[in-house]
C-alpha positions, 0 to 999 in steps of 0.5 A, spaced: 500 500 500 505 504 502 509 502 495 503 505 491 502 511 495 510 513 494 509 511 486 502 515 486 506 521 488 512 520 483 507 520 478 504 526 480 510 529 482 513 527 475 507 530 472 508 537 476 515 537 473 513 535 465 506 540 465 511 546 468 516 545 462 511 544 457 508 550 460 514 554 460 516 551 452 510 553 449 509 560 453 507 564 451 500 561 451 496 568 453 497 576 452 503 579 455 501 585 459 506 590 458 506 596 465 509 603 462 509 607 468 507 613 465 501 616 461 500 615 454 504 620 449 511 621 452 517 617 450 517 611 454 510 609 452 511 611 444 517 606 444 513 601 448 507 600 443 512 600 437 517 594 441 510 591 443 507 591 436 513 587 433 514 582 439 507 580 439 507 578 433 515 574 434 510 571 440 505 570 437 501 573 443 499 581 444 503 585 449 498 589 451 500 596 453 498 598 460 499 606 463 500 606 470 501 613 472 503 616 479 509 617 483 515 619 477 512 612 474 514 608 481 507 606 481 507 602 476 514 600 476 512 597 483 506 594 480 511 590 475 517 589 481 511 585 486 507 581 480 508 573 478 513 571 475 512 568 470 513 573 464 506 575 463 507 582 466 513 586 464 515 593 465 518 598 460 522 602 464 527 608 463 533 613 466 528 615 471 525 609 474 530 605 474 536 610 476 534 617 479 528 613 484 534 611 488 536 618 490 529 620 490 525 616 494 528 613 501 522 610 503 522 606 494 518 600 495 522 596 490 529 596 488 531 597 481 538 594 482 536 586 486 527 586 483 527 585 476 530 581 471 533 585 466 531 584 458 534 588 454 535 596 453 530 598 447 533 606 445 537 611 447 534 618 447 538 623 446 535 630 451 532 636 447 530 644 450 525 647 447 521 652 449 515 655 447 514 659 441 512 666 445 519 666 449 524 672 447 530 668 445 532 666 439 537 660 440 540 657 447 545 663 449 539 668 450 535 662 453 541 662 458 541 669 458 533 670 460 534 664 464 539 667 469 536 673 468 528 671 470 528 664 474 525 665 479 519 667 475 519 662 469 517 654 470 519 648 467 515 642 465 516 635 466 513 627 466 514 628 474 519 628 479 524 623 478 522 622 471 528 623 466 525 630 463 526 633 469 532 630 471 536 633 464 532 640 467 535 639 474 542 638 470 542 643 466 540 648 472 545 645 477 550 648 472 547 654 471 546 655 478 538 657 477 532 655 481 526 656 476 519 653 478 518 645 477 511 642 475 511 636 474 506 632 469 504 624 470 507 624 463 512 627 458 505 627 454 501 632 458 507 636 460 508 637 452 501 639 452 502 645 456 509 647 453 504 647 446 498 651 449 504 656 453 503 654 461 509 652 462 516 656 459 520 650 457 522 643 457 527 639 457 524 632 453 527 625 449 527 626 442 522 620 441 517 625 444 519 631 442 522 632 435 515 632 431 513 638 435 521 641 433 520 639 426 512 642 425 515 648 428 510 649 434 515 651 439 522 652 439 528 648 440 534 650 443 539 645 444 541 637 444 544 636 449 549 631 446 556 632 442 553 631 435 547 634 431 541 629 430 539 628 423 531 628 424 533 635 427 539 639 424 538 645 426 538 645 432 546 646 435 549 641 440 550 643 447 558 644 445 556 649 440 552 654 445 557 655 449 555 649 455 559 642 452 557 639 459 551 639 458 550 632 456 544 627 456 541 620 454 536 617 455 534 610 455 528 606 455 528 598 457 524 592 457 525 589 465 522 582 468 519 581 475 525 578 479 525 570 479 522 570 472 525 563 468 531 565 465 528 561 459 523 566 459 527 572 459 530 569 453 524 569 449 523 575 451 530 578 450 529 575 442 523 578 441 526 584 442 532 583 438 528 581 433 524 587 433 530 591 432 532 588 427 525 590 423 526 595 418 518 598 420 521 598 427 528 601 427 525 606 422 520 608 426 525 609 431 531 612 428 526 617 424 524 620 432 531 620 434 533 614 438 539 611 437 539 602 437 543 599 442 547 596 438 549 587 438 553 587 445 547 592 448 542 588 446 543 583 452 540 583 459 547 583 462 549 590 458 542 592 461 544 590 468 551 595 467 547 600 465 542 601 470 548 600 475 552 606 472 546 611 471 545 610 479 552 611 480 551 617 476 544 620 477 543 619 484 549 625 487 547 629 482 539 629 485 542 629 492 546 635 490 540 640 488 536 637 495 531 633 490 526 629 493 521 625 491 515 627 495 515 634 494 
């Protein structure tokens, strides 16, 4: 009797163990939820929903794009950080919730470094200043200039405290020595808005989110805060040639797991997204709002782990020096 009960729960025991690894080949086997923490509009969700497109297609499963905004997007990278791990809940995360929340938040539910399983980095964006049409300056020496001059009475917009709009923003005050007045959106998108209908004097955004508006001329772009000039937007000088070459910002949009997902499945995962990257239609959608493309050696979930190390390692002296914090 006892050797029959023993081989009754080998039995199942083996059959738990083939039903896993049948599970596990064949995923995935429904749609993949995909977290952007911020509202729809802005860089991280614009990379998203193209990354998403082409990967659900290689997958043969929908990732569906879900915007859980609040707290500089720690909201929704919580959300993702405490889900199943079982690679039906992914998150798009960027500069700013990966890196900058480290010296933001002391009390961060999550931590970007131990709580998730790195897939790949999906674009890098390089940081645009644009100000509204009706702002007096021509070019980013006179913003300079009426910036100095006029800080306490001009604002800025960003995707929220934290968010890598607002920290290009805070690094470019640091090095002017200026405190103009923060306010912060739910998303690059609104802030953008606000920017267009003249509630706010400038921002500092990604390309993805920001070129079309530069090349529809409905505001005025300043300056790219990287060493060459960008293509989809040639005339707009390099930091270098405005007279402030240490003004030099990326930012960068990535696909994370809950830590504790199969290595198998962010593998799927991590080929899905290569092969998105490799899709003429993609790239192209991409390159033509000024991302730059990992190339093969950043395509892999160790090049993304060395990332996120490096922009905490970089980022949070910056917001501890300017007093910045998350709850304010």
């Amino acid at each position: 009797m006892h050797m029959k009960r023993a081989l009754f729960t080998l039995a199942a025991a083996l059959g738990f163990v083939a039903t896993a690894a049948q599970a596990q080949g064949t995923y995935p086997t429904r749609p993949i939820t995909l977290v952007v923490p911020f509202t729809a509009g802005g860089t991280t969700d614009v990379v998203a929903r193209f990354m998403a497109d082409h990967m659900g297609r290689t997958l043969g499963q929908q990732l569906v794009v879900e915007n859980v905004t609040g707290a500089g997007g720690t909201v929704g990278v919580t959300r993702v950080a405490k889900a199943e791990p079982d690679g039906y809940t992914i998150l798009m995360g960027n500069l700013g919730t990966q890196a900058a929340s480290v010296g933001l938040y002391p009390k961060l539910a999550y931590d970007p470094r131990t709580d998730f399983e790195p897939i790949m980095n999906s674009a890098s964006t390089p940081m645009l200043v644009v100000a509204k049409k009706d702002l007096p300056v021509k070019d980013f020496k006179e913003f300079i200039a009426y910036l100095k001059a006029n800080a306490p009475k001009m604002n800025y917009g960003s995707g929220g405290v934290g968010s890598t709009s607002h920290l290009t923003c805070l690094f470019m005050e640091s090095l002017l020595g200026v405190k103009p007045q923060h306010v912060p959106f739910r998303g690059s998108g609104p802030a953008l808005n606000a920017l267009l209908g003249g509630q706010v004097d400038y921002v500092c955004d990604q390309t993805v989110a920001i070129v079309p508006t530069v090349q529809g001329k409905q505001a005025n772009g300043l300056v790219v805060a990287v060493q060459n000039r960008l293509p989809v937007v040639p005339d707009v000088p390099t930091s270098a040639e405005q007279g402030l070459p240490q003004f030099q910002a990326t930012g960068w949009n990535a696909l994370f797991a809950p830590k504790g997902t199969p290595k198998e499945i962010v593998t799927k995962l991590n080929a899905a997204a290569k092969a998105a990257l490799k899709d003429e239609t993609t790239r192209k959608r991409l390159l033509d709002l000024g991302a730059e493309l990992p190339d093969e050696a950043g395509q892999t979930p160790e090049a993304l782990a060395q990332l996120v190390n490096s922009e905490i390692d970089k980022w949070v002296p910056i917001i501890k020096g300017a007093g910045v914090t998350g709850q304010q």
